[in-house]
Z-matrix of the N, CA and C atoms (Angstrom, degrees):
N
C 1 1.458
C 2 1.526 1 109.51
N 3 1.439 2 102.86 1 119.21
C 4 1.861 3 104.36 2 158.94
C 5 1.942 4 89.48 3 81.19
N 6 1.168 5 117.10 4 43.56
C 7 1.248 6 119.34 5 152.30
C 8 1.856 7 105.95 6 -156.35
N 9 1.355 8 101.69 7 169.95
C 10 1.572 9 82.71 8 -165.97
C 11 1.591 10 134.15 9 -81.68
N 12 0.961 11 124.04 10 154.43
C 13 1.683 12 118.98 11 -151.37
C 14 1.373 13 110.16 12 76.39
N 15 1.481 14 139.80 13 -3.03
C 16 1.171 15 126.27 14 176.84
C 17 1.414 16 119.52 15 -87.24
N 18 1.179 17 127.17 16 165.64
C 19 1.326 18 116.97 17 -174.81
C 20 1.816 19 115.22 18 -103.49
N 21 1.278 20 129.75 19 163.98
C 22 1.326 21 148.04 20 173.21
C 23 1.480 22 125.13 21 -120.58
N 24 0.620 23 132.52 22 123.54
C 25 1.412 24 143.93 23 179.60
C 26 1.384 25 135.01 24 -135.89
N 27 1.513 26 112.21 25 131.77
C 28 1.802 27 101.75 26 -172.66
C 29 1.594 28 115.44 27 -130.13
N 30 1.152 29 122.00 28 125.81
C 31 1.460 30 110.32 29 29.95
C 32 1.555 31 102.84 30 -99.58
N 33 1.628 32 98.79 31 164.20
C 34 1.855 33 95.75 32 -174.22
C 35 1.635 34 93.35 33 132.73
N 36 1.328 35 95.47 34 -169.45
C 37 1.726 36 109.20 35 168.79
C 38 1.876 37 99.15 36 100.14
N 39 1.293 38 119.70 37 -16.81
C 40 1.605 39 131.57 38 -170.38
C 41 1.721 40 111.76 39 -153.11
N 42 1.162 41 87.75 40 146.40
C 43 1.226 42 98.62 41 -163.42
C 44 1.998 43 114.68 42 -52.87
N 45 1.460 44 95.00 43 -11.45
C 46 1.563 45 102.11 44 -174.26
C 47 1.372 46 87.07 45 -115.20
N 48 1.568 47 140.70 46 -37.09
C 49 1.855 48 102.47 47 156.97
C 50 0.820 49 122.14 48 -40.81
N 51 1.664 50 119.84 49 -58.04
C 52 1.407 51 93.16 50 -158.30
C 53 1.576 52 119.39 51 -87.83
N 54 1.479 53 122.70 52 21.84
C 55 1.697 54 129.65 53 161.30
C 56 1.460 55 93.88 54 -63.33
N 57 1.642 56 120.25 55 -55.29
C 58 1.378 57 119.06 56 -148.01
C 59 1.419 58 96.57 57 -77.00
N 60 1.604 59 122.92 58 -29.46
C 61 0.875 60 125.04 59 178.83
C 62 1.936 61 135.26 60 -51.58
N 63 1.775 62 84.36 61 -37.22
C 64 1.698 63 89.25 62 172.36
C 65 1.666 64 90.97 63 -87.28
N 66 1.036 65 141.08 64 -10.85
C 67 1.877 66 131.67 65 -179.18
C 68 1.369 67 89.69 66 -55.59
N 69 1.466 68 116.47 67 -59.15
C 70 1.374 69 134.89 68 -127.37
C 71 1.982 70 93.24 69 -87.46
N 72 1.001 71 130.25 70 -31.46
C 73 1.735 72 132.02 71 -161.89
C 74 1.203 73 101.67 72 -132.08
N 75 1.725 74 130.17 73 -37.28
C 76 1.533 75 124.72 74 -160.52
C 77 1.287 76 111.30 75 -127.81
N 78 1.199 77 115.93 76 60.61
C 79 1.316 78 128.48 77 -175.37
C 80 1.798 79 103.78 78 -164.21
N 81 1.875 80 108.10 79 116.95
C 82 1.371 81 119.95 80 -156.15
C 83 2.087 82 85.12 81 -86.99
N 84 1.522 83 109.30 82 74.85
C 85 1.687 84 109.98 83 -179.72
C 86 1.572 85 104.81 84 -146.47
N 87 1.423 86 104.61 85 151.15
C 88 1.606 87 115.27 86 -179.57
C 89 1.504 88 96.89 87 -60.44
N 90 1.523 89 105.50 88 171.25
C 91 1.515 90 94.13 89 171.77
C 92 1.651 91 80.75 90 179.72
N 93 1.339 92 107.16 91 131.79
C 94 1.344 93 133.28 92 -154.56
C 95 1.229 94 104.60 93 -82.22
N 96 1.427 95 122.47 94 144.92
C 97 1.691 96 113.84 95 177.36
C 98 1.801 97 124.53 96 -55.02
N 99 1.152 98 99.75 97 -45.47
C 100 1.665 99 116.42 98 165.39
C 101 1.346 100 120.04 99 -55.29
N 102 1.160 101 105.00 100 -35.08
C 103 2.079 102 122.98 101 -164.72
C 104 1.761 103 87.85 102 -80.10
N 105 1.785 104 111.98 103 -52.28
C 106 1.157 105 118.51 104 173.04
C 107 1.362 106 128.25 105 -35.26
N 108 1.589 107 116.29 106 -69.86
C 109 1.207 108 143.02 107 -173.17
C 110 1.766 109 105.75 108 -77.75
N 111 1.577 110 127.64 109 -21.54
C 112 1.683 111 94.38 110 153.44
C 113 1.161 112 97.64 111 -122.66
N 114 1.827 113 135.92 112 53.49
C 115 1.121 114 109.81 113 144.75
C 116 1.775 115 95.44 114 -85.54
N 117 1.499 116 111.95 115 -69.04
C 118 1.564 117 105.45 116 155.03
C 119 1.912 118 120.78 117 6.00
N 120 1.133 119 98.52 118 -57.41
C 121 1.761 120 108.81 119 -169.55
C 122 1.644 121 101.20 120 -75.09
N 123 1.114 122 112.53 121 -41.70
C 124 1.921 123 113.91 122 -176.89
C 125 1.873 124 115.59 123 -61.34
N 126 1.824 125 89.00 124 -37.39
C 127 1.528 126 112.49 125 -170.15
C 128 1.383 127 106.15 126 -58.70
N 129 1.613 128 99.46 127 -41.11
C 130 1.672 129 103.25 128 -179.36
C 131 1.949 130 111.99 129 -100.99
N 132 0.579 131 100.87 130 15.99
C 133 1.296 132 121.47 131 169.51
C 134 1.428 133 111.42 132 -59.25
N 135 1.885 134 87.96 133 -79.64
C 136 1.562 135 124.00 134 177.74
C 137 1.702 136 103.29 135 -50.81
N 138 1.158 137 128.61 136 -34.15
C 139 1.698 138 130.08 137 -176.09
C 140 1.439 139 107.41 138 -67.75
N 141 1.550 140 84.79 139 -51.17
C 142 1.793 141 85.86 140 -157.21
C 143 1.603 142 107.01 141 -62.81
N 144 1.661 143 117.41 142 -30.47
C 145 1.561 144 132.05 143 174.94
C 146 1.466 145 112.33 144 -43.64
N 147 1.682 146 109.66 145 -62.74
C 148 1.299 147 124.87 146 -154.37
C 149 1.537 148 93.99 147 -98.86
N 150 1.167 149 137.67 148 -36.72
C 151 1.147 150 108.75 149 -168.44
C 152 1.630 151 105.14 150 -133.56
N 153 1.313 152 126.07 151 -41.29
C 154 1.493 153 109.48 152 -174.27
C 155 1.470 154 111.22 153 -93.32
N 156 1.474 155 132.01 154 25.57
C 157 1.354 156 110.68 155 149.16
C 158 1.623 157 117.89 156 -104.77
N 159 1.403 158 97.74 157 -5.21
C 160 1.571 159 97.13 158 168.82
C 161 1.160 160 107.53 159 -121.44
N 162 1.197 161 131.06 160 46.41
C 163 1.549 162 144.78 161 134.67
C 164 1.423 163 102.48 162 -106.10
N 165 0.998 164 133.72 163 -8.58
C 166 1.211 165 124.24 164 156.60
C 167 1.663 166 137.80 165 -81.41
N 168 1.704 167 97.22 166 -50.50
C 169 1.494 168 114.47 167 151.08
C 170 1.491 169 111.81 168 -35.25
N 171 1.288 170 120.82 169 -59.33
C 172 1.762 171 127.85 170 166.67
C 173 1.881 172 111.39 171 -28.73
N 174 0.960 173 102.16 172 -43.03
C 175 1.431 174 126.23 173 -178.21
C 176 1.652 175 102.09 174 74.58
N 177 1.436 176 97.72 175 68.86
C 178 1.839 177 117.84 176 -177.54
C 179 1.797 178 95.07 177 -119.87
N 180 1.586 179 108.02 178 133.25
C 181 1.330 180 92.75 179 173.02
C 182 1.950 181 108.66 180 -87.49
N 183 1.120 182 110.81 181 134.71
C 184 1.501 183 130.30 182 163.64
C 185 1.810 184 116.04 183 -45.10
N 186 1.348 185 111.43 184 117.14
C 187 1.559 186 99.90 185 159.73
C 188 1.784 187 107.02 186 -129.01
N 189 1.318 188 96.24 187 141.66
C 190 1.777 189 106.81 188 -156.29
C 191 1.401 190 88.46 189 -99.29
N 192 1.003 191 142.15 190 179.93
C 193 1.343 192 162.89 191 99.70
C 194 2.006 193 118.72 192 -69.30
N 195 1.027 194 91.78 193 87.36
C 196 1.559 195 90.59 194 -155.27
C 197 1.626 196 129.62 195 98.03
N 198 1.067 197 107.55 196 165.71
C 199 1.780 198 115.68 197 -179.46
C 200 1.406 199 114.68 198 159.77
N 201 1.033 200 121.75 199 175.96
C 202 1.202 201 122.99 200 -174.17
C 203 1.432 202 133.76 201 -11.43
N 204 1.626 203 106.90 202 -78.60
C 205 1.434 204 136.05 203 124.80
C 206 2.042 205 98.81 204 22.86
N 207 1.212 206 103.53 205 -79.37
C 208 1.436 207 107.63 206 163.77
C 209 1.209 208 120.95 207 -39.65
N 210 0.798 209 108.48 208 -76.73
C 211 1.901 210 112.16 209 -173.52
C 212 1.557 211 101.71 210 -52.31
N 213 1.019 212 141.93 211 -50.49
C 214 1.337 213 156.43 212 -167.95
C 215 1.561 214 107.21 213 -50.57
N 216 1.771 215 113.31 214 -50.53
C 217 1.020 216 147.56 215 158.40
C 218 2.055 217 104.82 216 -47.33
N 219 0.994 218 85.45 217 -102.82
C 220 1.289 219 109.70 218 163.85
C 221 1.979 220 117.81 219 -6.74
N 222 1.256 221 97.92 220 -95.95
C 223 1.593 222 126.43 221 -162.01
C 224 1.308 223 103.42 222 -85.56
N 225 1.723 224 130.57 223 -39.11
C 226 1.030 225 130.25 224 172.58
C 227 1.501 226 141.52 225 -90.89
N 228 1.399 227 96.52 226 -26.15
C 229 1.815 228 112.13 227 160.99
C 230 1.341 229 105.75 228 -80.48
N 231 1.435 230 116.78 229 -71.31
C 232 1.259 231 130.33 230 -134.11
C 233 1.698 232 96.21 231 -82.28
N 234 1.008 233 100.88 232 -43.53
C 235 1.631 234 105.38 233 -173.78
C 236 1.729 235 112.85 234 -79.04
N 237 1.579 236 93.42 235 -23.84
C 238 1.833 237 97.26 236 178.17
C 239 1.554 238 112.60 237 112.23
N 240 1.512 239 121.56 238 -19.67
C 241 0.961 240 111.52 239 -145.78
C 242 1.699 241 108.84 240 -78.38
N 243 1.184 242 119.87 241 -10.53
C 244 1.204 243 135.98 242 137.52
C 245 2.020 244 109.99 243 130.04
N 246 0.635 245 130.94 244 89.81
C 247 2.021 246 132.61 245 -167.85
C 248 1.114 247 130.51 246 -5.27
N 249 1.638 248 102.90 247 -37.28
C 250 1.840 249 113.20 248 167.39
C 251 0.949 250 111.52 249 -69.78
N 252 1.253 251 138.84 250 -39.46
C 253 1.521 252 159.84 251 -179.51
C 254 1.567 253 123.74 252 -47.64
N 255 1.409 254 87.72 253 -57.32
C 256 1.345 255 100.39 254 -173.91
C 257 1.857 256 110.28 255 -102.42
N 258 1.748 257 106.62 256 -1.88
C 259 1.270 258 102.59 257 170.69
C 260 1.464 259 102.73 258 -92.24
N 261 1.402 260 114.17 259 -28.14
C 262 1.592 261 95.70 260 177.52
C 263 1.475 262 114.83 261 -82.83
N 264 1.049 263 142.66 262 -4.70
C 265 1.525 264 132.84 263 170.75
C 266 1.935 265 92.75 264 -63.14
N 267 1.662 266 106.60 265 -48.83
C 268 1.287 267 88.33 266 -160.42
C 269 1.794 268 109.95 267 -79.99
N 270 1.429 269 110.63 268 0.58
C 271 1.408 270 95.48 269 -178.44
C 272 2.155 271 97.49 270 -82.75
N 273 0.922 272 98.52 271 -14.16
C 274 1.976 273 96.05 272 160.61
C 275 1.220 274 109.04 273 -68.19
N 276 1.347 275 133.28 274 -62.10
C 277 1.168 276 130.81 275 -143.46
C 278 1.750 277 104.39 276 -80.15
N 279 1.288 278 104.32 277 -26.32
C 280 1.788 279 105.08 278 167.62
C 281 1.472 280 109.69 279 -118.68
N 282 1.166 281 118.87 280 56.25
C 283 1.703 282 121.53 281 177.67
C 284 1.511 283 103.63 282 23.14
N 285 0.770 284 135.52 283 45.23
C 286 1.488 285 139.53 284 174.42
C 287 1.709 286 131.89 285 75.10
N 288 1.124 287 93.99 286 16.04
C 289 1.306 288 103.13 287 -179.41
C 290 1.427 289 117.28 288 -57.38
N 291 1.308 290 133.20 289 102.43
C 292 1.077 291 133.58 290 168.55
C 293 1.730 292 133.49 291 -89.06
N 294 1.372 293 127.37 292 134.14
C 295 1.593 294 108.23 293 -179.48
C 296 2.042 295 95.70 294 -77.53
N 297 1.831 296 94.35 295 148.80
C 298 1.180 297 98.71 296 153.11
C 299 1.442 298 126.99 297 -71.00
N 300 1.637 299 114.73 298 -23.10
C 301 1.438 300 96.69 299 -166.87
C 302 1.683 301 91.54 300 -144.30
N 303 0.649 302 123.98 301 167.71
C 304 1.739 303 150.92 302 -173.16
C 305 1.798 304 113.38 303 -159.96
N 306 1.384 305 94.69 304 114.86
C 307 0.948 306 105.65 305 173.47
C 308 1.663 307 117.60 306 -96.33
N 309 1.130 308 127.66 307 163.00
C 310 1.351 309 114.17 308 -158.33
C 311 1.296 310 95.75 309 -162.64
N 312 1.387 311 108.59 310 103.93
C 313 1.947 312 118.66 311 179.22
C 314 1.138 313 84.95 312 -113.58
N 315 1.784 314 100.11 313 131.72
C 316 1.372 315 142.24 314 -152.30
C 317 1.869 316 90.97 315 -121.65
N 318 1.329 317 107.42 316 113.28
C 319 1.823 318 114.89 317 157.43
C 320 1.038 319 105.27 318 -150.16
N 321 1.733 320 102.52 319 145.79
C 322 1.325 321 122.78 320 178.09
C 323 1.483 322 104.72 321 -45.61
N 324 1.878 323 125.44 322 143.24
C 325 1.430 324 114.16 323 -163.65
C 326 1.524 325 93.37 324 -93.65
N 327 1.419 326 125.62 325 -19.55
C 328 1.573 327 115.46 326 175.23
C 329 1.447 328 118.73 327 -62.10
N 330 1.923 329 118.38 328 -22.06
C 331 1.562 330 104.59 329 -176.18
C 332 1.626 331 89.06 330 -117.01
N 333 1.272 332 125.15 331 23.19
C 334 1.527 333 131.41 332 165.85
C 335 1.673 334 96.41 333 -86.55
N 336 1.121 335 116.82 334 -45.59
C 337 1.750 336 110.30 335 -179.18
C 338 1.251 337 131.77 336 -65.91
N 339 1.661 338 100.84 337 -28.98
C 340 1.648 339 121.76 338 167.44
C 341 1.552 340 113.57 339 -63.79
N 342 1.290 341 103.53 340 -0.79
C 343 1.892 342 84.56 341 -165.70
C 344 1.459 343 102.95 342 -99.36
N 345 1.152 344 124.77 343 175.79
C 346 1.395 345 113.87 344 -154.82
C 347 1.551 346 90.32 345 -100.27
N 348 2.020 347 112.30 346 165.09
C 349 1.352 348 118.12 347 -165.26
C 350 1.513 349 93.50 348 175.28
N 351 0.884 350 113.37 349 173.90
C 352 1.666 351 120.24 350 177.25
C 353 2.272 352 97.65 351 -90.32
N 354 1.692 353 97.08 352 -167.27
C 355 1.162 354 101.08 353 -168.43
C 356 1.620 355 110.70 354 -68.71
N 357 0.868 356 106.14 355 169.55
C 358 2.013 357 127.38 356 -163.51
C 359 1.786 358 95.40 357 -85.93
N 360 1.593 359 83.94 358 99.88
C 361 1.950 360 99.46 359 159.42
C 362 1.473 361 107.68 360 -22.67
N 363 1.300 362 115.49 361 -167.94
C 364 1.652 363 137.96 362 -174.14
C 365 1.533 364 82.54 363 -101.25
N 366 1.344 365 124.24 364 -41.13
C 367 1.888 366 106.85 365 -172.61
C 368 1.270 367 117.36 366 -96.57
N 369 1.848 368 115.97 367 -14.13
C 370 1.450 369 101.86 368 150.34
C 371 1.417 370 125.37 369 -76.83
N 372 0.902 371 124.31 370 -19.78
C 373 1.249 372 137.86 371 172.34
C 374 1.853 373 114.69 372 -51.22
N 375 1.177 374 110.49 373 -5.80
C 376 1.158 375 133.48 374 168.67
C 377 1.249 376 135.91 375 -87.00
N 378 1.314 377 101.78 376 -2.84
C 379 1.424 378 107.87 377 -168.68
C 380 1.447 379 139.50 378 80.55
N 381 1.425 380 115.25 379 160.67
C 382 1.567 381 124.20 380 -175.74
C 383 1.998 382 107.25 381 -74.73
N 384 1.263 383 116.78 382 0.82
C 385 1.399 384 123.52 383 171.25
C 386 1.726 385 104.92 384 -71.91
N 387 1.192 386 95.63 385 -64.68
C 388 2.202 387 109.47 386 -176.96
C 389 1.441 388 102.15 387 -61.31
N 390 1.243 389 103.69 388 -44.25
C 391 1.876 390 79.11 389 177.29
C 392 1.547 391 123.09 390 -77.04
N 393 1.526 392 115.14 391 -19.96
C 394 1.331 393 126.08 392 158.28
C 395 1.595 394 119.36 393 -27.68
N 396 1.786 395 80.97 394 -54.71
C 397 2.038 396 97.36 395 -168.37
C 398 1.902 397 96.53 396 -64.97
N 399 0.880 398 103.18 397 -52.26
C 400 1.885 399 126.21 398 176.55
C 401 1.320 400 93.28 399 -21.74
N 402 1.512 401 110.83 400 -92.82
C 403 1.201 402 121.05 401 -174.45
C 404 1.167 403 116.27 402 -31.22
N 405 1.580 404 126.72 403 -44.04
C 406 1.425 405 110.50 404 -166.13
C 407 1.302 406 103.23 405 -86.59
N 408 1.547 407 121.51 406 -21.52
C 409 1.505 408 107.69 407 172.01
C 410 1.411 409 115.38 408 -57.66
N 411 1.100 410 124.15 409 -48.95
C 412 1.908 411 137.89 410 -168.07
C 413 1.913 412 71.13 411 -51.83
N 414 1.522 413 123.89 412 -75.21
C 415 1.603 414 105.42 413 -151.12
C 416 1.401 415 103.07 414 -55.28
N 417 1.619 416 125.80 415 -36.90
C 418 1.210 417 98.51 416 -154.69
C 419 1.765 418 115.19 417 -81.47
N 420 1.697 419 111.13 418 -7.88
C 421 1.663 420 115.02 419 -177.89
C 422 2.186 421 84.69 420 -76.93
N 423 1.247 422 127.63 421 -56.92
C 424 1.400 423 115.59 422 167.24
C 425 1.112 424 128.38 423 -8.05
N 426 1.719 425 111.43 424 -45.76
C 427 1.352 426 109.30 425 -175.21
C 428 1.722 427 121.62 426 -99.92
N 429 1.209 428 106.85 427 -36.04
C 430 1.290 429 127.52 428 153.98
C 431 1.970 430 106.92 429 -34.54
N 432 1.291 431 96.77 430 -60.19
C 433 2.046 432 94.56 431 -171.06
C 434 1.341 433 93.79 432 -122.74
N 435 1.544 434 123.95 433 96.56
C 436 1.417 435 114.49 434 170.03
C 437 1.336 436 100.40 435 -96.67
N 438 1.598 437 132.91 436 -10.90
C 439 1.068 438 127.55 437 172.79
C 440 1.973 439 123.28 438 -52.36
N 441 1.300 440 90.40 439 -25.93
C 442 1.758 441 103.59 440 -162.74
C 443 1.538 442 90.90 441 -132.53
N 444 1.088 443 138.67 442 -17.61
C 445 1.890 444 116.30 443 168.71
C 446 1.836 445 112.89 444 -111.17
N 447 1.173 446 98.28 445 115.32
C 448 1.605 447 110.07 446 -168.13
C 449 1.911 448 97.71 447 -99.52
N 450 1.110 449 111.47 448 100.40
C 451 1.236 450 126.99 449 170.71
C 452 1.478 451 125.24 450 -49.53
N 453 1.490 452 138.30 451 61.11
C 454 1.439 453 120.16 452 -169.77
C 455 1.752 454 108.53 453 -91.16
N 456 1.200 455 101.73 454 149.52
C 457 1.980 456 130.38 455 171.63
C 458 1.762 457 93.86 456 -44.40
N 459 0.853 458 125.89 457 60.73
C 460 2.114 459 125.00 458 158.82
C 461 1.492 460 117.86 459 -34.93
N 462 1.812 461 115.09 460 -14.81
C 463 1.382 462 102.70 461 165.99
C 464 1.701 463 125.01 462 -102.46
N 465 1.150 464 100.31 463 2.12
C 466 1.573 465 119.78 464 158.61
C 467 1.732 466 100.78 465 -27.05
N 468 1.567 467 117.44 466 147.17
C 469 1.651 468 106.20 467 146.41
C 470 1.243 469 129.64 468 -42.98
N 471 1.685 470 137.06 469 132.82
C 472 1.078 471 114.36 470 171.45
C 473 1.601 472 135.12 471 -14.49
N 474 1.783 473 91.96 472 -57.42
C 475 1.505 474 88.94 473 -170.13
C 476 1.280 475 129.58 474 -81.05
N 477 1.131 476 130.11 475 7.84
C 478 1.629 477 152.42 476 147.86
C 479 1.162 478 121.91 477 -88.57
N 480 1.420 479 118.49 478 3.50
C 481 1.457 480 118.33 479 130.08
C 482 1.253 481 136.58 480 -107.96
N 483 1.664 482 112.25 481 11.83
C 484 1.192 483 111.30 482 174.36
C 485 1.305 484 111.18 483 -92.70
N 486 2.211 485 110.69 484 -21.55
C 487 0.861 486 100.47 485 179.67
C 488 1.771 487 115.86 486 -93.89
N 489 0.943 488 106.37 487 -6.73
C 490 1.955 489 117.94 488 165.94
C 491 1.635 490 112.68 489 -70.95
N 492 1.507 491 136.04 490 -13.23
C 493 1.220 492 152.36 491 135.61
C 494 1.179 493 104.25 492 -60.84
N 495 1.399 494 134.99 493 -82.14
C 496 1.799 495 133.46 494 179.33
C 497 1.721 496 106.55 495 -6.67
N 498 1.252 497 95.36 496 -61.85
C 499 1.484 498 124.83 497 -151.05
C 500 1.834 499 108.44 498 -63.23
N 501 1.339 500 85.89 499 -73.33
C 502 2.192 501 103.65 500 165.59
C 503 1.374 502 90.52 501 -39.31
N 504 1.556 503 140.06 502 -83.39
C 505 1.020 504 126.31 503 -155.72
C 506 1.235 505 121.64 504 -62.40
N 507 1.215 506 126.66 505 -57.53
C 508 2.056 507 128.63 506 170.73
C 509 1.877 508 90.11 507 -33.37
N 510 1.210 509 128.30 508 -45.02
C 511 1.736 510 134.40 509 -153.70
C 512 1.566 511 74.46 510 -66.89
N 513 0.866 512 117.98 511 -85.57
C 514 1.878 513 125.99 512 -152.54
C 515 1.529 514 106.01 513 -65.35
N 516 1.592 515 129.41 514 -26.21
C 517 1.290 516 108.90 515 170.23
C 518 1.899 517 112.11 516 -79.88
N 519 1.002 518 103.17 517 -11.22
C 520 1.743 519 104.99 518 168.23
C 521 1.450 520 118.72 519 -78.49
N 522 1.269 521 101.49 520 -42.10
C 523 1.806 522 105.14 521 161.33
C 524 1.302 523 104.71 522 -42.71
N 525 1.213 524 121.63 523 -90.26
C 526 1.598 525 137.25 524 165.83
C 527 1.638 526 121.51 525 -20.66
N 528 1.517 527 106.59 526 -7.91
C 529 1.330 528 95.65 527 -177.83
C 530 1.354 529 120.26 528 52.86
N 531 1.028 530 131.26 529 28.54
C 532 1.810 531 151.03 530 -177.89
C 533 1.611 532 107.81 531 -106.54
N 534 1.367 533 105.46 532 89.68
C 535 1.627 534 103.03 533 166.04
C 536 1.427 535 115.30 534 -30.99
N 537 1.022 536 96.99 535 131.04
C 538 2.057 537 91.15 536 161.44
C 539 1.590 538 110.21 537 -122.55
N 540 1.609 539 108.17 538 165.97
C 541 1.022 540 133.67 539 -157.58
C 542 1.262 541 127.39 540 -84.39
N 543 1.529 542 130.77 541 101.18
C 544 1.287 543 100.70 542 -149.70
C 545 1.608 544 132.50 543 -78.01
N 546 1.251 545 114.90 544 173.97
C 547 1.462 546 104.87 545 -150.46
C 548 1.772 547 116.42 546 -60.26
N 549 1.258 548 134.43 547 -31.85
C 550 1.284 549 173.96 548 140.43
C 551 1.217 550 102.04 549 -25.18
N 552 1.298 551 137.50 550 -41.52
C 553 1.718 552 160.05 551 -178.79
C 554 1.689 553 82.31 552 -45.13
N 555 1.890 554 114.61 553 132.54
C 556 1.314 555 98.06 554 128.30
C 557 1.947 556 111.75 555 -131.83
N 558 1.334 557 98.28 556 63.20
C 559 1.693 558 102.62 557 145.23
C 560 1.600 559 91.90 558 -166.02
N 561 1.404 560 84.87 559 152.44
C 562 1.609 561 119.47 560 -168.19
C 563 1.973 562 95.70 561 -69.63
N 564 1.148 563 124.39 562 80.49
C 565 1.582 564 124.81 563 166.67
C 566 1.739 565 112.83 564 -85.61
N 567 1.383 566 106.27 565 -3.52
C 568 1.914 567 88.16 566 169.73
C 569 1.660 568 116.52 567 -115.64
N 570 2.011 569 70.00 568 137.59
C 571 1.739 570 82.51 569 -165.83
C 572 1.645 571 106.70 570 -65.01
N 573 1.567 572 127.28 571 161.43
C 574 0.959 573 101.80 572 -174.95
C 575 1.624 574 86.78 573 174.63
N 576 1.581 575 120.95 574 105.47
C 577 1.529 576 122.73 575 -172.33
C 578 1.845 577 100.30 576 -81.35
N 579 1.305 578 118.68 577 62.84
C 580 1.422 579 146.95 578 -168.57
C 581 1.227 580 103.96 579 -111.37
N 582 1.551 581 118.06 580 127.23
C 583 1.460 582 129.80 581 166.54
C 584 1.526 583 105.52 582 -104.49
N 585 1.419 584 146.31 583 139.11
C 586 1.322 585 124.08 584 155.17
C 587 2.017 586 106.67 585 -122.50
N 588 1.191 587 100.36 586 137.41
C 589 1.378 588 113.65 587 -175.52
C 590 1.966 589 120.61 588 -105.05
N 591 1.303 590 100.74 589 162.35
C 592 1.541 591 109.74 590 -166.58
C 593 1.371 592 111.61 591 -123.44
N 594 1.161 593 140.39 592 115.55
C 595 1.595 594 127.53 593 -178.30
C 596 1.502 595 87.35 594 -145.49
N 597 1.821 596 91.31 595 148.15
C 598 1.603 597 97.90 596 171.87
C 599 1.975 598 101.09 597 -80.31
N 600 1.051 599 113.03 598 154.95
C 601 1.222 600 129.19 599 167.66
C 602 1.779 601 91.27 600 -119.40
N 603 1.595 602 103.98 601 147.57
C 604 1.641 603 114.40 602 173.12
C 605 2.000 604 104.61 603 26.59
N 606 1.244 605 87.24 604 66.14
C 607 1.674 606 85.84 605 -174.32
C 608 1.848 607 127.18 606 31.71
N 609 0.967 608 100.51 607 55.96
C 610 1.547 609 124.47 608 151.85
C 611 1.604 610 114.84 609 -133.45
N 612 1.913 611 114.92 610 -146.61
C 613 0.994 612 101.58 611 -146.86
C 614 1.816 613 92.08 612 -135.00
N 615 1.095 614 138.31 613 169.02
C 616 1.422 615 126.26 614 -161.22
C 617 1.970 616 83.61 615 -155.61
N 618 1.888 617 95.19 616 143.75
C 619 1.435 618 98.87 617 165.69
C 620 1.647 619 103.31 618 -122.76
N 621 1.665 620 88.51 619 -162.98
C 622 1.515 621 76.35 620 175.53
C 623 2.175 622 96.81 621 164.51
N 624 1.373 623 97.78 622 105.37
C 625 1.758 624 89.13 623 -177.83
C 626 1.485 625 103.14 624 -77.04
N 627 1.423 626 111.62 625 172.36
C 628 1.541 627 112.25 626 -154.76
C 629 1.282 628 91.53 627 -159.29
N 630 2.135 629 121.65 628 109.23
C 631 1.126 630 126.23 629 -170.80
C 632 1.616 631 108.17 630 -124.39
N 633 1.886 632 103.15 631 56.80
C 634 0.988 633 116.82 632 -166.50
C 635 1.487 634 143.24 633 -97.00
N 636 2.182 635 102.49 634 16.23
C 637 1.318 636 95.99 635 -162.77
C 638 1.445 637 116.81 636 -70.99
N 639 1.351 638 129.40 637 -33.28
C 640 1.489 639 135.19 638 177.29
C 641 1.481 640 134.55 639 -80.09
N 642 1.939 641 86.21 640 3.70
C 643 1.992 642 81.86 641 -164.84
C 644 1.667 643 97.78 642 -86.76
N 645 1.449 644 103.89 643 176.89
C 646 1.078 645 118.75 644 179.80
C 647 2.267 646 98.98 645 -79.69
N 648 1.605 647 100.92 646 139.86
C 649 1.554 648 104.23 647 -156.09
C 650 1.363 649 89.14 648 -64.39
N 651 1.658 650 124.69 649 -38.98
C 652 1.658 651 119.84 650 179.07
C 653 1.330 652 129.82 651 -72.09
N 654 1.856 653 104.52 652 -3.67
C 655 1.451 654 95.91 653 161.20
C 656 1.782 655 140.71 654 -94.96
N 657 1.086 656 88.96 655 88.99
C 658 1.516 657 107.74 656 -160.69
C 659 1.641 658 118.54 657 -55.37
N 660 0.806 659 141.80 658 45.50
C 661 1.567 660 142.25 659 -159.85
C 662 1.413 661 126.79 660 -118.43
């Protein structure tokens, strides 16, 4: 974790994500939409501190498993608490770090439940109703920023979505003027003040690089 080729994940990625992390999924307890949405906000807090703003300083691009995007999804559609709301707690909790891109693999959530996985989080454990709400949040932040969330088909074969991911990303690090790495590479040598993020869409998993140290936190794109 937090060196290159390692992986990130949220909540988690630090030794105090991933505490909040079993609070937050592995623990049979109520847990309030607010309590939800900044324990979530602290978890990534702690990431963006310890590891993705100085993996960025490095000039390494970032790939999340999750980010904001989530919660937004998550805490602010689905739960109600409303998108502005719950995007500005988190533009505090990471000084504004925003991803440029989010990727967002889209599957039906009835043959998203069939696929195989270990036992059902505290929020799957909720049922095919919450991920319902989910889903429509992931479409409705989609429509809101089509500039920065690139929607790909998640029931594709793997490998036509790894290579429809390949693709979005090389697309947006050329926007960005951000060398990328070539595929064959195994260490991350392009510099690149790039975040990339992961969110499930319809219960899967969403990325997304994020070239956000100078923008303004409300420009969402």
């Amino acid at each position: 974790m937090g060196v290159p080729g390692g992986s990130l994940r949220e909540p988690g990625g630090t030794p105090t994500g991933e505490a909040v992390r079993d609070i937050l999924l592995h623990r049979a307890h109520d847990v309030a939409p607010w309590t939800e949405a900044l324990l979530y906000a602290a978890a990534r807090a702690q990431l963006v501190a310890d590891l993705v703003r100085p993996s960025l300083a490095e000039g390494l691009i970032v790939v999340l498993d999750r980010y904001i995007d989530s919660s937004l999804a998550y805490q602010g559609f689905a739960r109600g608490l409303g998108i502005e709301a719950v995007l500005a707690v988190n533009e505090r909790a990471t000084g504004g770090l925003l991803a440029d891109l989010t990727l967002l693999l889209r599957v039906d959530p009835e043959r998203a439940a069939r696929r195989p996985g270990g036992p059902p989080d505290r929020l799957e454990s909720e049922g095919r109703a919450l991920q319902a709400r989910v889903a429509q949040g992931y479409d409705e932040l989609a429509r809101r920023y089509p500039q920065r969330i690139v929607t790909l088909d998640g029931e594709r074969p793997a490998a036509a979505v790894a290579a429809d991911v390949e693709a979005a990303t090389l697309a947006a690090l050329t926007a960005l003027a951000v060398p990328a790495v070539p595929a064959t590479s195994t260490t991350q040598s392009a510099p690149a003040h790039s975040t990339t993020q992961s969110a499930p869409a319809h219960s899967t998993t969403q990325s997304a690089p994020a070239h956000s140290t100078t923008r303004d936190p409300r420009d969402v794109r």
